[in-house]
C-alpha positions, 0 to 999 in steps of 0.5 A: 528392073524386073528380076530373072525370075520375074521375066521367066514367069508365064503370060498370066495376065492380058495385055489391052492397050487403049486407043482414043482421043484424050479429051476422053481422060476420065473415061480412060481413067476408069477402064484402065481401073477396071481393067486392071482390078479386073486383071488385065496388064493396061497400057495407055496414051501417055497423059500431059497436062493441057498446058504441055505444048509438044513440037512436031519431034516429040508428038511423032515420038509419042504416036510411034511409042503408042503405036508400039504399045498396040503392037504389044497387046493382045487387044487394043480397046478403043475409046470411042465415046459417043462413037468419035474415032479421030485420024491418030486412033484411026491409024492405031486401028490399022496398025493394030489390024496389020499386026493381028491384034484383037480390036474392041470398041467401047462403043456398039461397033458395026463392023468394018 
C-alpha cells in the first residue's frame, strides 16, 4: 500500500499502456523492459498461460480493466507487429481517442 508521502509525489514518470494481440507476448515483454529501464510507468495486458480458458464474465472484466489502464496513460503504444490490429485493440484504440490519450504505434503508421 503506498505511503502518503508516496502518493503526494509529483508525476515523475510517463504512463504508456500497451496495446495489441498477446500472441505478440516477447515483443510485449521486451517494450515493457525498455520502456520501464528507460523510465516510463508500463502497464500491460494482463498475461495467462495459454492453457487458462476464460468464460464470457471474465474476458469482459479483462477488456474493461484494460480499457482503464488506457483511460490512465499518458500514451497508449500499440503493438502491432507486422502492422496486425485485431477487433479488441481496435476498440482500445478508439477508447484511448475518446479520451485524449496519446496514440503510438510500434509499426510505421499512416495516419487515421
Amino acid at each position: 500500500m503506498p505511503t502518503e508521502e508516496a502518493r503526494a509525489a509529483p508525476d515523475e514518470f510517463t504512463v504508456i499502456t500497451l496495446c495489441g494481440s498477446m500472441s505478440f507476448r516477447e515483443e510485449f515483454e521486451r517494450i515493457d523492459a525498455e520502456l520501464t529501464l528507460a523510465g516510463h510507468v508500463v502497464l500491460t495486458p494482463t498475461a495467462l498461460p495459454p492453457s487458462r480458458e476464460l468464460n464470457v464474465e471474465e474476458r469482459a472484466r479483462l477488456g474493461r480493466i484494460h480499457l482503464q489502464k488506457a483511460s490512465m496513460a499518458d500514451e497508449v503504444l500499440i503493438v502491432d507487429v507486422g502492422g496486425y490490429v485485431g477487433e479488441s485493440t481496435r476498440r482500445e484504440i478508439e477508447h484511448a481517442r475518446s479520451r485524449g490519450v496519446a496514440l503510438s504505434y510500434l509499426e510505421p503508421h499512416a495516419p487515421d
